[in-house]
C-alpha positions in Angstrom: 129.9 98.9 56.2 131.9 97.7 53.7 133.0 94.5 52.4 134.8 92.6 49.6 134.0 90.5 46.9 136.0 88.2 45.1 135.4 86.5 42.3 137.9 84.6 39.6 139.0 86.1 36.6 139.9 84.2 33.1 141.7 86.9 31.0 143.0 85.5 27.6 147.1 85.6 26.3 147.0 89.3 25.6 145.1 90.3 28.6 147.6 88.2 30.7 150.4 90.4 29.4 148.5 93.6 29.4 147.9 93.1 33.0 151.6 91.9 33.7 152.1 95.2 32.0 150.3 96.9 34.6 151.3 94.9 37.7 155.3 96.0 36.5 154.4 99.6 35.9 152.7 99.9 39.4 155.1 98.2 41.3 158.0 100.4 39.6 156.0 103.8 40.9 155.9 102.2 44.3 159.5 101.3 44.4 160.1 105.1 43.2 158.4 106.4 45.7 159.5 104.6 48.6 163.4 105.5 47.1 162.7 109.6 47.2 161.2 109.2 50.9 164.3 107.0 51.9 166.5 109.3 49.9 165.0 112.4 51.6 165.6 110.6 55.2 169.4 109.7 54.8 169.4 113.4 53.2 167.7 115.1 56.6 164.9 116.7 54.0 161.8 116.8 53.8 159.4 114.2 52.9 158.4 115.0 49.4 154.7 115.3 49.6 152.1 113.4 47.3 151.6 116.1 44.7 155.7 116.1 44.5 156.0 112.4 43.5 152.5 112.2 41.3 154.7 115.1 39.1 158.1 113.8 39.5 157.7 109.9 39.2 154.1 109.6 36.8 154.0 113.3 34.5 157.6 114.1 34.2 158.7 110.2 34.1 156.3 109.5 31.1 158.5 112.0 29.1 161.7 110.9 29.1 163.2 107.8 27.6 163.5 105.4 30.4 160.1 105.2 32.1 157.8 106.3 28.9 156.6 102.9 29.0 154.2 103.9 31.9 152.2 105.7 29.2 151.1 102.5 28.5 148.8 101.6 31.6 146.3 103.3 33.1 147.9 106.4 35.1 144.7 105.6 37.9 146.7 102.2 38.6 150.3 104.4 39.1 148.6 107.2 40.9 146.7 104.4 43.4 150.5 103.1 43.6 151.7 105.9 45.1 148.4 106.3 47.7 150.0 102.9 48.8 153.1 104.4 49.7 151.6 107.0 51.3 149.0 104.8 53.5 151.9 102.6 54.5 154.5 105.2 55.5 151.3 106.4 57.8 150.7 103.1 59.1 154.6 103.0 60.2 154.5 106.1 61.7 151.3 105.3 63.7 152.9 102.3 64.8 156.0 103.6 66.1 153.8 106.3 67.8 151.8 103.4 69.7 148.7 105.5 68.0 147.9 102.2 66.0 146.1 98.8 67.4 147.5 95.7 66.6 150.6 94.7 65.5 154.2 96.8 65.2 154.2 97.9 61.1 157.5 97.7 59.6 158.8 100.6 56.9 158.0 99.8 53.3 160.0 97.9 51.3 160.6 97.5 47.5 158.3 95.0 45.2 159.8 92.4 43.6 158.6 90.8 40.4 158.7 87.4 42.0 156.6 88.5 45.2 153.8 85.6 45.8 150.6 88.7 45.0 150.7 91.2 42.7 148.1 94.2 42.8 146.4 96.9 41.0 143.8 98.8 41.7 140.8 101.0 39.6 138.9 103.6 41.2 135.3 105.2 39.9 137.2 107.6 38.0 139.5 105.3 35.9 136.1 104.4 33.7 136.2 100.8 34.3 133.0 99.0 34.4 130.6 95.8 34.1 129.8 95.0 30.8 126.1 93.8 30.2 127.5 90.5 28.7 128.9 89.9 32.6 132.6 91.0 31.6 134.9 92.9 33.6 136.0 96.0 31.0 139.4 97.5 32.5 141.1 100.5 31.0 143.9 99.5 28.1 143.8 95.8 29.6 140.4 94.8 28.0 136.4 92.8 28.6 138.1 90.7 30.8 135.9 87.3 31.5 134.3 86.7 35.2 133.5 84.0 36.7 130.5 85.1 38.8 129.4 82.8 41.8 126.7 85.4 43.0 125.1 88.2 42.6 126.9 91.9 43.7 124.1 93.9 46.1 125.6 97.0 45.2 127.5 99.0 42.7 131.1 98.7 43.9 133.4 101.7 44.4 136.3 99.9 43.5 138.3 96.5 42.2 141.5 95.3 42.9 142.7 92.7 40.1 145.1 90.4 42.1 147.3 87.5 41.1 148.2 85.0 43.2 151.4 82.4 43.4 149.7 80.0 41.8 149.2 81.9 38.8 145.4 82.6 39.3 143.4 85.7 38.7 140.7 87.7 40.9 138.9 90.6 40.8 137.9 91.9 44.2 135.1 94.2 44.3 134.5 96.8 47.2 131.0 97.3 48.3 129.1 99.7 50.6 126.0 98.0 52.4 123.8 98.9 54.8 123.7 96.2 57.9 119.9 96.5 58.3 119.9 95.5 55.0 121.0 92.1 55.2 118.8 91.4 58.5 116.2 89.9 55.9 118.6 86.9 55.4 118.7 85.5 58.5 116.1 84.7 61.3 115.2 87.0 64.2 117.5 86.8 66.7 115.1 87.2 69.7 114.0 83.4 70.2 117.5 82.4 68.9 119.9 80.8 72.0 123.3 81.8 73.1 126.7 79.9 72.5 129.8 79.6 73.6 132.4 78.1 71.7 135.7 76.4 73.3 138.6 76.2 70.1 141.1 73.4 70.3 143.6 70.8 67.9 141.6 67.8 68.5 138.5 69.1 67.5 138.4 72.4 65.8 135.7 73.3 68.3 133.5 72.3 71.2 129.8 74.0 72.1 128.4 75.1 74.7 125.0 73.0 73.7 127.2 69.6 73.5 127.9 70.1 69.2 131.3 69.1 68.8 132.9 70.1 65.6 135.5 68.2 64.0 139.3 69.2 63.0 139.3 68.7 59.0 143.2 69.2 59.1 143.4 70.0 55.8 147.6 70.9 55.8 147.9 67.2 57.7 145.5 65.5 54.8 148.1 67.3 52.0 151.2 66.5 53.5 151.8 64.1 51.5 150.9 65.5 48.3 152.7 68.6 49.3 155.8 66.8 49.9 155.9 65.0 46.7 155.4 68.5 44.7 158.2 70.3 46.8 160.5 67.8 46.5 160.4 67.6 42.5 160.7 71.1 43.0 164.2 71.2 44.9 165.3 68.8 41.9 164.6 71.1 39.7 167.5 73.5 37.8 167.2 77.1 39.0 165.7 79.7 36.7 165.0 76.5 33.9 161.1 76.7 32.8 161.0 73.2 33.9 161.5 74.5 37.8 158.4 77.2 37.5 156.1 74.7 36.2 157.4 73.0 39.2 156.8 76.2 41.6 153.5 76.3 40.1 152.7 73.2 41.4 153.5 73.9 44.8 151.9 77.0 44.8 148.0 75.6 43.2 148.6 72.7 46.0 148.8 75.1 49.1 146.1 77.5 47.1 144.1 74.1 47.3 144.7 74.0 51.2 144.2 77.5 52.1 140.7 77.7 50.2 139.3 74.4 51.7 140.0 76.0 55.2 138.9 79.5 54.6 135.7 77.5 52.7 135.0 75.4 56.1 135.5 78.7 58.3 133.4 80.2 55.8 130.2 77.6 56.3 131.0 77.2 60.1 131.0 80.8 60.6 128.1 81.6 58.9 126.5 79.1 60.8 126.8 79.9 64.2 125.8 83.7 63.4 122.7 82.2 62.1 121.3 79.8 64.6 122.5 82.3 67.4 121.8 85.3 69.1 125.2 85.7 70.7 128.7 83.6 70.4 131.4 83.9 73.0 134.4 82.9 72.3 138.1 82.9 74.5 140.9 85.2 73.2 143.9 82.9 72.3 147.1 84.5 71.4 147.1 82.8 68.2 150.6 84.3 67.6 152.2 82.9 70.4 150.7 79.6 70.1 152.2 79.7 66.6 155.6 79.4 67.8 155.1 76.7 70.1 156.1 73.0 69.2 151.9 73.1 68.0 152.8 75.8 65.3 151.9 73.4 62.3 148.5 72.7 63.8 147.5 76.1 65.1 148.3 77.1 61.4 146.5 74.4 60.2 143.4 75.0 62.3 143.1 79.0 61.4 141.5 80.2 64.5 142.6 83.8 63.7 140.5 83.8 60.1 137.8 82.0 61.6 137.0 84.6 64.6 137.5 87.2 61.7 134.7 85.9 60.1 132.4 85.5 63.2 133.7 89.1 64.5 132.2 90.8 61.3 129.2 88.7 60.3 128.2 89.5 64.0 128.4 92.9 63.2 126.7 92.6 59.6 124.1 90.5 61.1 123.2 92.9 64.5 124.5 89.6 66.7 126.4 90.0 69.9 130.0 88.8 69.8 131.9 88.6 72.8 135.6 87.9 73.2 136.2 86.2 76.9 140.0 87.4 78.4 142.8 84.5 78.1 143.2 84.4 81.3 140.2 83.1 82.1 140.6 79.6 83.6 137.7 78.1 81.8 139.4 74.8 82.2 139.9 74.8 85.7 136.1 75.9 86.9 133.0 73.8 87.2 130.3 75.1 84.4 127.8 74.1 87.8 128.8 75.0 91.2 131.7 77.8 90.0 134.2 76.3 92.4 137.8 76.5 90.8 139.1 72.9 90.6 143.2 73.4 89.9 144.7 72.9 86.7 144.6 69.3 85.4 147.0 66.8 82.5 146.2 66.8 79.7 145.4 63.5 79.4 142.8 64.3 82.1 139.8 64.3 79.2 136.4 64.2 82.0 136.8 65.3 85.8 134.4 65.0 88.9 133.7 68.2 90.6 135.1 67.7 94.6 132.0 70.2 95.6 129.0 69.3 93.6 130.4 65.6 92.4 129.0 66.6 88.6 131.0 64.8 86.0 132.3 67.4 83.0 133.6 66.6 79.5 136.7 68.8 80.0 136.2 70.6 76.4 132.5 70.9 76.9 132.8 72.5 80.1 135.3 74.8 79.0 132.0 76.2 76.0 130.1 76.7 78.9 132.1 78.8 81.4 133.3 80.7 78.1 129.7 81.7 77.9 129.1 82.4 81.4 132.4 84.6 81.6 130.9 86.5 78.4 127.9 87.4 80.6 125.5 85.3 78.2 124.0 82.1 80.6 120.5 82.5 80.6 119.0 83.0 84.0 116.1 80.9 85.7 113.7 83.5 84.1 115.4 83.3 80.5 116.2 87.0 80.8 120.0 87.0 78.9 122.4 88.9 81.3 124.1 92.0 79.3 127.1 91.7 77.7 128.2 95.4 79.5 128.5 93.4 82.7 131.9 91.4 81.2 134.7 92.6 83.5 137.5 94.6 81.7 140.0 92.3 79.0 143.7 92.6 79.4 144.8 93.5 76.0 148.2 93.3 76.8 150.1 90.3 77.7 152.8 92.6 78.4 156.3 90.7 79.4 154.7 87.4 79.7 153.3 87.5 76.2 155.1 84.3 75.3 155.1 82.4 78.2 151.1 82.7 78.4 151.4 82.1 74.7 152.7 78.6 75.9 150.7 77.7 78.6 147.8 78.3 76.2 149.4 75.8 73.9 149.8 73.4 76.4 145.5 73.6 77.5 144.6 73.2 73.9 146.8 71.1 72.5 144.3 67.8 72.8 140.9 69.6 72.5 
């Protein structure tokens, strides 16, 4: 299994050029590259193949006058550019093909210098390394200086030295670890209950055991901050030095936002995976929910990071995670009896069941059939029911894709 590390990065003023140095050189291979295949498709040639475009845009360009400068970086970095082309152009193919899961890919486009992220990346054989003083020692770029916040379990493969728009720097370390590995940091998962989770606006979430977990709304709690720092921003002359300081600001204010949520899904996530066995969860369609009149808060809420997080520390972990269909009408259903109720407002927050006559919080009812639908109640003998037995998901919403995207909006828009 592998995962990523990142950590923060505090190279000094000639380090900072070096590696602007090296994020222009890179992004000048990739723009090559991705010219000769679109030249070669409006031609009706072949694509040129990777051992092609390694001689013609790294060798060959570092002799003549106009690109000798890419002498100056690592050629690992250029030839890692030009994997890049190569993995994306697959990606699009795959896509077009139907052969790939998720969303449609798009061709690749050029880099720009002004793009938000700028990348490199070292493999094993570029000869970087971890000094013994705890400094980051890149090739022609320098002992860089890391800020470490824990311990690496492994020797990574890799590190990808990113900055961001806000002007920050991170090196992101790849690792290889074994999952039974890490089943030493958290408790057996035999005694440990089942949960089911119910994800809403009001509150972030709702648990099947009665926990209810506040919304921190932490885009609402900047807004006005945000505001302030965008409008001194559109005062600002374009391309003046006074206007990028401005940018800057901006940019460290929604860095701000983006790592207190990622920082709460983080703790959250982490967890549930601990004190459970199994987490169910209901399968928004966080993309069409985004483009409802609730797109700010959907946004602001994250869902799609935080079940991310829960999907793979299940898997790191050896819990179960199960993903309940969309479709399910977990709001509609009593948790006791099972008899289907009808739909109800919105402003409809508790509800008597006409068969049974048991009162249900509607959120906290909506955890528990989420759970039940996941196949992981608990019967009267506490044997746990297997998660095989979940009837089949629709993965496609096919031509009501938006519409169910809406009607979703509409059931979570107060929970």
């Amino acid at each position: 299994m592998q995962l990523r590390y990142a950590f923060r990065l505090d190279p000094g003023p000639g380090q900072r050029v070096a590696l602007a140095r090296a994020f222009g050189c890179a992004r000048v291979v990739y723009n090559d590259a991705v010219a000769a295949r679109e030249r070669a498709r409006r031609e009706g040639a072949a694509f040129p193949s990777a051992g092609a475009l390694s001689k013609t845009l790294i060798t060959e360009a570092k002799q003549s006058p106009e690109r000798q400068w890419l002498s100056e970086v690592s050629a690992v970095i250029l030839q890692q550019a030009l994997r890049d082309v190569e993995r994306a152009y697959t990606n699009f193919f795959a896509s077009l093909k139907g052969a790939r899961r998720g969303a449609r890919v798009g061709a690749p486009r050029f880099k720009s210098k002004r793009d938000a992220r700028q990348a490199i990346r070292f493999t094993a054989n570029a000869r970087w390394k971890i000094t013994e003083a705890g400094r980051l020692l890149l090739p022609k770029i320098g002992e860089v200086k890391v800020h470490w916040s824990r311990r690496l379990p492994s020797v990574p493969s890799s590190v990808t030295v990113i900055r961001d728009a806000a002007g920050r720097y991170f090196a992101s370390f790849v690792i290889e670890t074994d999952p039974g590995a890490d089943l030493a940091r958290m408790p057996e998962a035999d005694n440990l209950p089942s949960v089911g989770i119910d994800l809403g606006l009001t509150h972030f979430a709702v648990l099947s055991d009665g926990r209810v977990i506040d919304s921190p709304r932490f885009l609402r709690r900047a807004e006005k901050k945000l505001k302030k720092a965008q409008r001194e921003l559109s005062r600002k002359q374009k391309r003046s030095n006074n206007r990028e300081k401005a940018r800057l600001k901006v940019a460290r204010a929604h860095a701000q936002v983006a790592d207190a949520r990622r920082e709460f899904h983080h703790q959250l996530s982490t967890r549930l995976i601990r004190e459970s066995q199994a987490v169910a969860v209901e399968d928004l369609a966080v993309k069409a929910l985004a483009r409802t009149r609730l797109g700010k808060s959907v946004h602001d809420a994250g869902w799609a990071q935080f079940l991310a997080m829960l999907e793979y520390k299940a898997q790191r972990y050896a819990r179960v995670f199960v993903k309940v269909g969309r479709f399910e009408p977990t709001s509609q259903v009593c948790s006791v009896c099972g008899v289907k109720d009808g739909p109800k407002p919105l402003h409809v927050r508790t509800w008597t069941c006409t068969h049974c006559g048991t009162v249900h919080d509607r959120d906290h009812n909506a955890a528990k059939n989420v759970k039940q639908a996941a196949g992981l109640a608990v019967t009267a003998c506490r044997a746990q029911v297997r998660p095989e037995l979940v009837p089949a998901q629709r993965e496609e919403a096919g031509s009501h894709g938006i519409h169910t995207g809406t009607r979703a909006a509409q059931r979570h828009s107060t929970r």
